[in-house]
N, CA, C and O atoms as a MOPAC input file, in Angstrom:
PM7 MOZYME 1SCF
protein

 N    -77.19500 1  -137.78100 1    67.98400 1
 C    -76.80000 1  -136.48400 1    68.49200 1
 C    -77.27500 1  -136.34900 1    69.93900 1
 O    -78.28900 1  -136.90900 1    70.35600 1
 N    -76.46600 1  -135.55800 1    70.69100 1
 C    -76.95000 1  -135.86800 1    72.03800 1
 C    -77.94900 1  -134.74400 1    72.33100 1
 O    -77.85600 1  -133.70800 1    71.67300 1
 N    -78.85400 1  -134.86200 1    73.22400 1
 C    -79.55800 1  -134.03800 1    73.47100 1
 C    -78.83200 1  -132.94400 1    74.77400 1
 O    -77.73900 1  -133.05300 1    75.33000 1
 N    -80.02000 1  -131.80700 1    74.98600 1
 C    -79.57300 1  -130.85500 1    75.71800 1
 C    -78.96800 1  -130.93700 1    77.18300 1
 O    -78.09600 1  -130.30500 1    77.77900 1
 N    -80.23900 1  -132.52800 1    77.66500 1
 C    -79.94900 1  -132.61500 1    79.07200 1
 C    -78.83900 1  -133.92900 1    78.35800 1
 O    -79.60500 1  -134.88400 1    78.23500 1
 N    -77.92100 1  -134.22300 1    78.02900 1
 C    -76.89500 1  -135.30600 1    77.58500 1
 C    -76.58600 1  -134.23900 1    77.52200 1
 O    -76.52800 1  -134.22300 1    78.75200 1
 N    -76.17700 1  -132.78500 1    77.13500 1
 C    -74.98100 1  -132.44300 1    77.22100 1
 C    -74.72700 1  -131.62600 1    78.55900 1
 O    -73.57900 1  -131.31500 1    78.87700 1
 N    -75.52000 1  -131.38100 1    79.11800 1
 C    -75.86800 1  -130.40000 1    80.59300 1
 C    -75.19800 1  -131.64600 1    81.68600 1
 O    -74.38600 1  -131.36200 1    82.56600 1
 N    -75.71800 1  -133.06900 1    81.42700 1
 C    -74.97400 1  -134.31400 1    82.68900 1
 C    -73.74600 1  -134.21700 1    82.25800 1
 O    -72.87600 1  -134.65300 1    83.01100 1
 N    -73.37200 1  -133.68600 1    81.07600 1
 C    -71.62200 1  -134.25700 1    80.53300 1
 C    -71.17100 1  -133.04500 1    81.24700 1
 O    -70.55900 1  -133.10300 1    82.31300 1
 N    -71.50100 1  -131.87800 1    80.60800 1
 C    -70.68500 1  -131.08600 1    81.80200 1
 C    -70.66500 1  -130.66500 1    83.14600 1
 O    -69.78500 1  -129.88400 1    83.50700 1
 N    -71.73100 1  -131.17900 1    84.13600 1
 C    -71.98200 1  -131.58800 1    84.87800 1
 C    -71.12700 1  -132.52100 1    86.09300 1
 O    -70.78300 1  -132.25100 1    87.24400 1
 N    -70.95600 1  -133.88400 1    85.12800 1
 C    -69.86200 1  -134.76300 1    85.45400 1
 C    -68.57300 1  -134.71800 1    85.11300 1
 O    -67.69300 1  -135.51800 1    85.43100 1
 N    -68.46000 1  -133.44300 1    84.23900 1
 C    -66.69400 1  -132.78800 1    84.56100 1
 C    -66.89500 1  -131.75300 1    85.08900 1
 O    -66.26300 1  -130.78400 1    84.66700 1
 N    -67.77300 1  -131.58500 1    86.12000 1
 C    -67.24200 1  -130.18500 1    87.17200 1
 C    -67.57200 1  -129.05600 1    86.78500 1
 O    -67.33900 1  -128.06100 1    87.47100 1
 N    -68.16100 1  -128.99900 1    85.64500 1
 C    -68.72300 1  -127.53200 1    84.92000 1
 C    -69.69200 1  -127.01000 1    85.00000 1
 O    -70.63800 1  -127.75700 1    85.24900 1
 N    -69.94100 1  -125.85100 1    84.88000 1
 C    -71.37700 1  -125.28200 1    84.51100 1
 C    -71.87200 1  -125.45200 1    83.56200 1
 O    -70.87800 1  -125.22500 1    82.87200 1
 N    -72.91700 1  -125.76600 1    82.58100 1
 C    -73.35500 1  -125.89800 1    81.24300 1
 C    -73.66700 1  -124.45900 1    80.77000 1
 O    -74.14900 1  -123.45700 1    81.29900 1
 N    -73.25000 1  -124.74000 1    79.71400 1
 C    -73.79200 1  -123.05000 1    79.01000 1
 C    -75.16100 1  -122.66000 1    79.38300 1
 O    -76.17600 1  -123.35500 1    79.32700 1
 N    -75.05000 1  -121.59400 1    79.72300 1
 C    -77.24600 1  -120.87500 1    79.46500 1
 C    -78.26500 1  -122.20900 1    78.59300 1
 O    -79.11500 1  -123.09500 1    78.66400 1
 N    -77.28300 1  -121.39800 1    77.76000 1
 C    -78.27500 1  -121.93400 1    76.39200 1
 C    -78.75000 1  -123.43300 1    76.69900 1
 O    -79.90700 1  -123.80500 1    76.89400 1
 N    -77.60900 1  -124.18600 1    76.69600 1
 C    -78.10500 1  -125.54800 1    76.58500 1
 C    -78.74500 1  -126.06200 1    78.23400 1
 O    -79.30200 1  -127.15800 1    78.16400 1
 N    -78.74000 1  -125.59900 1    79.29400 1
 C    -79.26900 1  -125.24800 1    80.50400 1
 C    -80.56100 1  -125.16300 1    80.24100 1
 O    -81.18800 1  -126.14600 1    80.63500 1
 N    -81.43500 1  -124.01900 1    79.51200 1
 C    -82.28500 1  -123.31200 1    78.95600 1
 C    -83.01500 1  -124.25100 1    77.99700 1
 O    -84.24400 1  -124.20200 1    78.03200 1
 N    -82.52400 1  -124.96400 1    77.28100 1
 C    -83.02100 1  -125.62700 1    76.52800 1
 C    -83.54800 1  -127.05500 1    76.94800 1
 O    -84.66900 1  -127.52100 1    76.74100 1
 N    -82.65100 1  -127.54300 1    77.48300 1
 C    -82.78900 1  -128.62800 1    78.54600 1
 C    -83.88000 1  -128.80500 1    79.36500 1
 O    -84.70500 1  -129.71800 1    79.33400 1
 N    -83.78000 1  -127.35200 1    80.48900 1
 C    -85.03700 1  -127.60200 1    80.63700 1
 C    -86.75100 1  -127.38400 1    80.37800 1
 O    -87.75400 1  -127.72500 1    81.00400 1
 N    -86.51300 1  -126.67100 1    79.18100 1
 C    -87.79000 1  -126.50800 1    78.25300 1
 C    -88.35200 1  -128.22400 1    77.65300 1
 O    -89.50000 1  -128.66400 1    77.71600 1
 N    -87.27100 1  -128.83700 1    77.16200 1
 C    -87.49700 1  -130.31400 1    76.44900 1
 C    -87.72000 1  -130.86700 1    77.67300 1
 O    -88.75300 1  -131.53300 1    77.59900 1
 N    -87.15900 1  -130.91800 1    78.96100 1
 C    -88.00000 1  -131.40900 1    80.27300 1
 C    -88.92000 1  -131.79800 1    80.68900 1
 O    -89.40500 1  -132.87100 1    81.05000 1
 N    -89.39100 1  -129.82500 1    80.54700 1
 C    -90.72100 1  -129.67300 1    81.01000 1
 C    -91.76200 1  -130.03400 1    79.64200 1
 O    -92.97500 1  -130.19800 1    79.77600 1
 N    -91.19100 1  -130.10200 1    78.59800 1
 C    -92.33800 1  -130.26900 1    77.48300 1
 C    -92.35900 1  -131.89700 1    77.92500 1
 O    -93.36500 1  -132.43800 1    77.46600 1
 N    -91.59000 1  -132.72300 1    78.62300 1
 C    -91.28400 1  -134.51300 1    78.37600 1
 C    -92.97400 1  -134.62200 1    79.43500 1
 O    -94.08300 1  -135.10100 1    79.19900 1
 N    -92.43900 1  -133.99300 1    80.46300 1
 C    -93.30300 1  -133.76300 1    81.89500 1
 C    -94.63600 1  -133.60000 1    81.28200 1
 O    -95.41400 1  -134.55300 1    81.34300 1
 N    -95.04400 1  -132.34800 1    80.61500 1
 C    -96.74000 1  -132.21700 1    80.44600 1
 C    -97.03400 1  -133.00000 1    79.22500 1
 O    -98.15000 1  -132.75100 1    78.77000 1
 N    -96.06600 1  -134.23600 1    78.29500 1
 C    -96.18000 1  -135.38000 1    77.61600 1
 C    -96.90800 1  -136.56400 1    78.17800 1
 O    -97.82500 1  -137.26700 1    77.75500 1
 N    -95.95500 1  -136.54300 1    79.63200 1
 C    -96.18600 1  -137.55600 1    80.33300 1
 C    -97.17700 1  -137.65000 1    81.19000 1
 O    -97.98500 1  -138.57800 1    81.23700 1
 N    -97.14200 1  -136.59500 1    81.96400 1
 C    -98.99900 1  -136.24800 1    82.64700 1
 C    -99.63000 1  -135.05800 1    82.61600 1
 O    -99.66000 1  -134.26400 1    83.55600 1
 N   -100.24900 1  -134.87800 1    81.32700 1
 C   -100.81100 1  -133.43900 1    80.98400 1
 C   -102.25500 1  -133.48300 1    81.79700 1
 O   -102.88400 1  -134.48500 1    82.13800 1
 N   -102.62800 1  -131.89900 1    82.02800 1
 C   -103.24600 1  -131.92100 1    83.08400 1
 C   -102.68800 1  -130.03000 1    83.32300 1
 O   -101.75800 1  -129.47700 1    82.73700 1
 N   -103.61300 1  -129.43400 1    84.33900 1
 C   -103.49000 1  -128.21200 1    84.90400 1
 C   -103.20600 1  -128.01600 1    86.24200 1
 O   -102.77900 1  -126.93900 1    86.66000 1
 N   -103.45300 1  -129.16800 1    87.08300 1
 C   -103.46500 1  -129.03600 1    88.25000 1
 C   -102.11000 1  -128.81800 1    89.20400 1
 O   -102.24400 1  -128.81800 1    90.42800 1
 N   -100.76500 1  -128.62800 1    88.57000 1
 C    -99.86800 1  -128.40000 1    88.86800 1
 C    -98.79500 1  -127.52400 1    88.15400 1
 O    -98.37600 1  -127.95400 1    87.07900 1
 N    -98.24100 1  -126.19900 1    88.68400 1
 C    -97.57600 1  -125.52800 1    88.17200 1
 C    -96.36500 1  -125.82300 1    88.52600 1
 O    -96.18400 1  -125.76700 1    89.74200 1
 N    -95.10000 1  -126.24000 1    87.63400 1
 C    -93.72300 1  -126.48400 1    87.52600 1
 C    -93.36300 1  -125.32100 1    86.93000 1
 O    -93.76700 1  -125.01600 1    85.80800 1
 N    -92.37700 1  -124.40000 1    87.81800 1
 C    -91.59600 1  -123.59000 1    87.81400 1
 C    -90.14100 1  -123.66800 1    87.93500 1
 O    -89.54000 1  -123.97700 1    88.96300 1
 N    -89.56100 1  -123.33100 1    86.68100 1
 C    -88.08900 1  -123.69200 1    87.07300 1
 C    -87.27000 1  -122.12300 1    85.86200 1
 O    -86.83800 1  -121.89200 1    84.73200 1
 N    -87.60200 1  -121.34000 1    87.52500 1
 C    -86.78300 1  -119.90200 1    86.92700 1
 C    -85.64000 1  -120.27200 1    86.61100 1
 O    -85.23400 1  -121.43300 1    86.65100 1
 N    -84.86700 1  -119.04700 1    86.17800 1
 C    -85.42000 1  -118.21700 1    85.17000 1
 C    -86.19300 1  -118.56800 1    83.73200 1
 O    -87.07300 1  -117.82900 1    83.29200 1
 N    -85.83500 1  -119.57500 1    83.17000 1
 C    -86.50300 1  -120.75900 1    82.12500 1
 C    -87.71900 1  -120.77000 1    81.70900 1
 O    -87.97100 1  -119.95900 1    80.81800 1
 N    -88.62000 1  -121.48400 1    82.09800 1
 C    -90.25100 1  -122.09100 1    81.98900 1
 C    -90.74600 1  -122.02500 1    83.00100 1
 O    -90.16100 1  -121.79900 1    84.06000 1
 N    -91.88300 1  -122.20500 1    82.85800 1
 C    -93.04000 1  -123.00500 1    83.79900 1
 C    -94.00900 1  -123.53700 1    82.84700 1
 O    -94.14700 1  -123.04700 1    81.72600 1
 N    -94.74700 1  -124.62800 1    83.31400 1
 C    -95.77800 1  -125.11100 1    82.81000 1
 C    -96.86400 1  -126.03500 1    83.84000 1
 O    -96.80400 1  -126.58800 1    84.93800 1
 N    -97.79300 1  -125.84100 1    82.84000 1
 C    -98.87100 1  -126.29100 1    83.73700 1
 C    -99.44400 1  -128.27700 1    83.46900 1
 O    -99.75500 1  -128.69900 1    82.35500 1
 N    -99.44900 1  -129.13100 1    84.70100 1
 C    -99.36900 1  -130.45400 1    84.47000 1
 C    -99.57000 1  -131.57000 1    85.50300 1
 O    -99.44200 1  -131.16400 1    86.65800 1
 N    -99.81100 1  -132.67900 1    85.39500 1
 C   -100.19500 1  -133.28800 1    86.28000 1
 C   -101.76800 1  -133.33100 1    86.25400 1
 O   -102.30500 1  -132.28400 1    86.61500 1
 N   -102.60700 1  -134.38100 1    85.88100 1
 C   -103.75900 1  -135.04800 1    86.05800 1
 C   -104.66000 1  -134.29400 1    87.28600 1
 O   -104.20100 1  -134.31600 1    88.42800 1
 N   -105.74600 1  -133.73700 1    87.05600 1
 C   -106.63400 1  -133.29100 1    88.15200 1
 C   -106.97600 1  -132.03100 1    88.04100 1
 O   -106.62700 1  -131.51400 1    86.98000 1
 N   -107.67500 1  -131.20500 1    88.95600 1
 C   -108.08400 1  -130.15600 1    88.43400 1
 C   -107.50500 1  -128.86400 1    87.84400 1
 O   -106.37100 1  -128.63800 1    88.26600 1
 N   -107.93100 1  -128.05400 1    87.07200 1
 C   -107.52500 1  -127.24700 1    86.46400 1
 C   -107.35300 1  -126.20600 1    86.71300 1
 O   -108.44200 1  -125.69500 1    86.45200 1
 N   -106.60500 1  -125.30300 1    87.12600 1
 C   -106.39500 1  -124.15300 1    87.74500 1
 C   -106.22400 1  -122.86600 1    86.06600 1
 O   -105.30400 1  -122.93000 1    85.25100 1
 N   -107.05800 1  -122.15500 1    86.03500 1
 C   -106.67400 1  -120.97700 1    85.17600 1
 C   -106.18000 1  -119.56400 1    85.33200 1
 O   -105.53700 1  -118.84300 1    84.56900 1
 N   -106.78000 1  -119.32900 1    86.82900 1
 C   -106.24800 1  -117.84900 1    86.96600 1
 C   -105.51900 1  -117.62600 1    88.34900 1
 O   -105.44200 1  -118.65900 1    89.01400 1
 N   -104.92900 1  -116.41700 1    88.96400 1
 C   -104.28100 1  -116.23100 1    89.97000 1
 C   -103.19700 1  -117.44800 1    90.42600 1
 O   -102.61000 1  -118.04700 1    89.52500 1
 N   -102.94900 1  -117.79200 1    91.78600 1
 C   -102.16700 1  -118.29700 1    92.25000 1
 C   -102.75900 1  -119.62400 1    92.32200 1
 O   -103.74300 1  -119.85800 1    93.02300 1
 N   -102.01400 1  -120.73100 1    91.41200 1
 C   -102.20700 1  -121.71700 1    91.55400 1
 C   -102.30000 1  -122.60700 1    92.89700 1
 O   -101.67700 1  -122.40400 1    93.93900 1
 N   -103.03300 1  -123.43000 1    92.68600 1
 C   -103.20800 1  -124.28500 1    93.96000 1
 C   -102.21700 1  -125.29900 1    94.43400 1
 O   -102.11900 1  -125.90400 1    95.50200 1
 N   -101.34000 1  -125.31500 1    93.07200 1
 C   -100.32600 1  -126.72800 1    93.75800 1
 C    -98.90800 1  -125.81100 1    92.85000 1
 O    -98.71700 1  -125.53800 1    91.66500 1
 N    -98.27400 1  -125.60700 1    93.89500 1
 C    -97.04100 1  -125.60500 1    92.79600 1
 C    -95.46600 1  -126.36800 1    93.46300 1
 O    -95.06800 1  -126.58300 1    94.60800 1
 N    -94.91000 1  -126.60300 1    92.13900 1
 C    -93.63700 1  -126.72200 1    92.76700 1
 C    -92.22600 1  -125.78100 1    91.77600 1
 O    -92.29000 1  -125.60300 1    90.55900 1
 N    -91.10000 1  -125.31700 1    92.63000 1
 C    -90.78000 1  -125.21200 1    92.30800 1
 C    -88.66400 1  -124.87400 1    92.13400 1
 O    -88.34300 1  -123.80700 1    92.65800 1
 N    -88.10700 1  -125.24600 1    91.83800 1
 C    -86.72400 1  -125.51600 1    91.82800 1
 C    -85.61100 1  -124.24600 1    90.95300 1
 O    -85.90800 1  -123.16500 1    90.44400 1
 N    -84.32500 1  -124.93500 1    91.06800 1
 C    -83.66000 1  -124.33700 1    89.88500 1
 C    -83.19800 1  -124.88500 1    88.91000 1
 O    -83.26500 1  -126.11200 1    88.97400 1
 N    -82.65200 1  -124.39500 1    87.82700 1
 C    -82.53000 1  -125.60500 1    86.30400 1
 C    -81.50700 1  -126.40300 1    86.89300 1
 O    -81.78000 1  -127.56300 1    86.58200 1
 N    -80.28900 1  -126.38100 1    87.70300 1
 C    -79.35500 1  -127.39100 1    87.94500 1
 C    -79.88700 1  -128.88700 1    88.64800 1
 O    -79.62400 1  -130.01900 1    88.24100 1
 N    -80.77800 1  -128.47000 1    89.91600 1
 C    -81.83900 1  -129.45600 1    90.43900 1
 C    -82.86500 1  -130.11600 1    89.52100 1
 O    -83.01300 1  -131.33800 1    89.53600 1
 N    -83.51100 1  -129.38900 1    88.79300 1
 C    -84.66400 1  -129.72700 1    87.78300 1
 C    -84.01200 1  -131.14900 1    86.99200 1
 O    -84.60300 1  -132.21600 1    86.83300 1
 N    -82.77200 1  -130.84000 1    86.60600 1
 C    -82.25400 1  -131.57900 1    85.50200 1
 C    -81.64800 1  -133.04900 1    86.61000 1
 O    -81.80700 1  -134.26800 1    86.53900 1
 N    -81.05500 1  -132.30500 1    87.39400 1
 C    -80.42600 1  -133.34900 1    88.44200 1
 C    -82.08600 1  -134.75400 1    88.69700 1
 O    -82.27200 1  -135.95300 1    88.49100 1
 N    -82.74700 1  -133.77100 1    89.14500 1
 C    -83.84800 1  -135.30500 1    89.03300 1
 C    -84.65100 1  -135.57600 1    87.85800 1
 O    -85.43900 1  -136.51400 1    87.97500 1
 N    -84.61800 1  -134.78500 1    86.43800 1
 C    -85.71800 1  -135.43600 1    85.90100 1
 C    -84.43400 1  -136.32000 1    85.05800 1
 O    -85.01200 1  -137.03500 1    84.23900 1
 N    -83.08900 1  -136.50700 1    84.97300 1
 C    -82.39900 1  -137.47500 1    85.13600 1
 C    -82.07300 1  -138.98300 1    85.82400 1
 O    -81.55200 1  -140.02800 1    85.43500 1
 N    -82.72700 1  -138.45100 1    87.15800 1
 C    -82.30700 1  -139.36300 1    88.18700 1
 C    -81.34300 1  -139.42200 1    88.93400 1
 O    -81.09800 1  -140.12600 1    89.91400 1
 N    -80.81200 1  -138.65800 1    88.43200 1
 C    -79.14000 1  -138.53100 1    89.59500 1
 C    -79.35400 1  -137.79800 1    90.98900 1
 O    -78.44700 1  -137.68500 1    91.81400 1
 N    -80.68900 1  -137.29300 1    91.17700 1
 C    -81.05300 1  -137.07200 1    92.53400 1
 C    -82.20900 1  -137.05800 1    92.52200 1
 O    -82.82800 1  -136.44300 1    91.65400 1
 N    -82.91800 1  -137.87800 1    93.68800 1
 C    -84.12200 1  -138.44200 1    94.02100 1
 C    -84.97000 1  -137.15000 1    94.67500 1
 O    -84.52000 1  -136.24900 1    95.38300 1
 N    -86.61400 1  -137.39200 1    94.11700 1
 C    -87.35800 1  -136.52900 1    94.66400 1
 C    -87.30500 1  -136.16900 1    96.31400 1
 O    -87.57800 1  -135.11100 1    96.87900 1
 N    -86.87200 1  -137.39000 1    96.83600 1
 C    -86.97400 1  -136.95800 1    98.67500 1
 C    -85.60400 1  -135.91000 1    98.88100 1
 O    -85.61800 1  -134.87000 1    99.53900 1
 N    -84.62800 1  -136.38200 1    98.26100 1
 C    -83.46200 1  -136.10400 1    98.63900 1
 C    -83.32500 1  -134.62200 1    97.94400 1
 O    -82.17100 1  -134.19900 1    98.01700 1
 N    -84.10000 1  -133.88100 1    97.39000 1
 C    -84.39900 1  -132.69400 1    96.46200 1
 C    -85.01300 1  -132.07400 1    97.92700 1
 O    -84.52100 1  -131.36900 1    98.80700 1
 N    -86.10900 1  -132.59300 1    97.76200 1
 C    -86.92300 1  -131.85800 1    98.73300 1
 C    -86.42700 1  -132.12900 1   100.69200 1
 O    -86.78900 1  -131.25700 1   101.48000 1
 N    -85.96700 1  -132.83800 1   100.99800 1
 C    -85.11800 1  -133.01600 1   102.30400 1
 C    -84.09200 1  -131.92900 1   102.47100 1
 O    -83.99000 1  -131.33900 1   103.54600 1
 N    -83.22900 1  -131.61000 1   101.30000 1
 C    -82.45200 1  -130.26500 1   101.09600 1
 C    -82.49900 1  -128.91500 1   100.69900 1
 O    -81.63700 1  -128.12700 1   100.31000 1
 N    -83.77500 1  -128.83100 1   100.89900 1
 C    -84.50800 1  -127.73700 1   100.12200 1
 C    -84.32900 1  -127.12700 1    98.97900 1
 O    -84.44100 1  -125.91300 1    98.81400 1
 N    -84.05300 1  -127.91000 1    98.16800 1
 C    -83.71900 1  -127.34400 1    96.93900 1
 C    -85.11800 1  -127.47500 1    95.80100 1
 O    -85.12500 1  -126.86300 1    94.73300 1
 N    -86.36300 1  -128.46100 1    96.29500 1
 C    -87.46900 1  -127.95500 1    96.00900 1
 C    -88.38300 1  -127.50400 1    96.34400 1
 O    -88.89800 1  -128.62200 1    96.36700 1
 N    -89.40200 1  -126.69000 1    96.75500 1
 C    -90.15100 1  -125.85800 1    97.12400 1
 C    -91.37700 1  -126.71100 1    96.15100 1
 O    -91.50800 1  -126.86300 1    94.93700 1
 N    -92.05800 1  -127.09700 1    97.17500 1
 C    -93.90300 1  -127.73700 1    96.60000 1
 C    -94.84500 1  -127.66900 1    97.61800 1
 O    -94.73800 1  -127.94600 1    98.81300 1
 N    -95.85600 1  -127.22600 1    96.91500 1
 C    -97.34500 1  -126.82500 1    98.04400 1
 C    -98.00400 1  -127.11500 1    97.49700 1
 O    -98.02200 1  -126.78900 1    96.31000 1
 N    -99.15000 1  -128.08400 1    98.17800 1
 C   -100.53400 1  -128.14200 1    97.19100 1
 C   -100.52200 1  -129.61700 1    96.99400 1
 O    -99.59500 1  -130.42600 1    96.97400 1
 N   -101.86600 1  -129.74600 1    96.84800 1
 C   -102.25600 1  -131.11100 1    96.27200 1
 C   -101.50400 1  -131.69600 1    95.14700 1
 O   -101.21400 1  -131.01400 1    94.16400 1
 N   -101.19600 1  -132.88100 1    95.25500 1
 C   -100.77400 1  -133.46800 1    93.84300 1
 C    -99.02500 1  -132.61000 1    93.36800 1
 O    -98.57000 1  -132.68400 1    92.22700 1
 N    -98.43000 1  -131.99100 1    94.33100 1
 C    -97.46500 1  -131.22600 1    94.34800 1
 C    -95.80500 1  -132.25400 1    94.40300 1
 O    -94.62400 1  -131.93100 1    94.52800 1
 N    -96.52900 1  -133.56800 1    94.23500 1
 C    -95.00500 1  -134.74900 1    95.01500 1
 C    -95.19200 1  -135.18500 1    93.36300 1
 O    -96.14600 1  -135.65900 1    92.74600 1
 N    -93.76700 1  -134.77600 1    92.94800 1
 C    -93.85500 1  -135.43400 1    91.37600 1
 C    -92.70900 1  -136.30500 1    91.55400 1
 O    -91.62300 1  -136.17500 1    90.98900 1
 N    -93.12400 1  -137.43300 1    92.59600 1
 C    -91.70700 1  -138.54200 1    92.28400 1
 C    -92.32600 1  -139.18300 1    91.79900 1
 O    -91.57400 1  -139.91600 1    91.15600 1
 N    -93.97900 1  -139.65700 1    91.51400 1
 C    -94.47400 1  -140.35400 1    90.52600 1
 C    -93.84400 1  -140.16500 1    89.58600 1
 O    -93.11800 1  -141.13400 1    89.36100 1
 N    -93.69400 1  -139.05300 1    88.59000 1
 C    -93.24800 1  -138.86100 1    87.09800 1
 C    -91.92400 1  -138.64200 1    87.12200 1
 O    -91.51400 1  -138.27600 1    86.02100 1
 N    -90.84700 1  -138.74800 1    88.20000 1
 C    -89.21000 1  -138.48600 1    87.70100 1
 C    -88.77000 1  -139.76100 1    88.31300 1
 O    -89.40600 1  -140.46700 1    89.09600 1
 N    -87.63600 1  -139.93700 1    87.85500 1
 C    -86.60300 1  -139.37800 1    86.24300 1
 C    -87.63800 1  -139.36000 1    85.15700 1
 O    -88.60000 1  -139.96600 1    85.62900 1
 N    -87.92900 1  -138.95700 1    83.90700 1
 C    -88.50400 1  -138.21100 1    82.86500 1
 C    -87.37900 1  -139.05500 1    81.62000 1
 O    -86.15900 1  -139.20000 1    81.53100 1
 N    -88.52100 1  -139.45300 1    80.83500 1
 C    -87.57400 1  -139.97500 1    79.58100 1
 C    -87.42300 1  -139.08500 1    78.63500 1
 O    -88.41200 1  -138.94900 1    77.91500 1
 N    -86.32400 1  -138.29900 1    78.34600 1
 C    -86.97800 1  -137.08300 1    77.42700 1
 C    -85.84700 1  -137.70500 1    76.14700 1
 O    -84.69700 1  -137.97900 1    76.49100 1
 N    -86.17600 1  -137.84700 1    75.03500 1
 C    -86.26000 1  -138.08500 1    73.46800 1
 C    -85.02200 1  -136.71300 1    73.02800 1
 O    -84.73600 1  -136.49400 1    71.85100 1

């Protein structure tokens, strides 16, 4: 069965918008692949309206305004934790927004998400 982000690239690569839902869902299983892959506090991934979560190896941030964040929209989010667009080429076009230490997550994308 295909998953959320398999069905978000399919409609995607016919020119479509993906439903909310599976948009929404997509990138929740993402971001859950992401704090799988390097759990940790030291980085807040924001991808309104959707999630955020907290991840990436190093220190731990608990209250107020985090020290490192990055953050996108679900069409971009999915576009690289796919691979179909590269962390420079995200952030060269401004379509990601990151500040802070430990804030460059081309270490961890594309994202194998299950």
């Amino acid at each position: 069965m295909p998953t959320a982000i398999d069905r978000f690239l399919a409609a995607h690569d016919a020119g479509e918008i993906a439903d909310r839902e599976i948009m929404k869902e997509a990138v929740k299983d993402s971001l859950a692949a992401l704090v799988a892959l390097a759990p940790g506090r030291s980085v807040e991934v924001r991808i309104p309206p959707f999630a955020a979560v907290q991840a990436i190896p190093g220190g731990t941030h608990r209250r107020g305004t985090p020290p490192a964040v990055v953050e996108t929209d679900p069409v971009t989010w999915l576009l690289l934790c796919s691979g179909r667009l590269s962390w420079q080429e995200a952030r060269n076009s401004g379509k990601v927004h990151a500040s802070g230490e430990r804030s460059d997550l081309s270490h961890w994308l594309p994202l194998k998400v299950a």
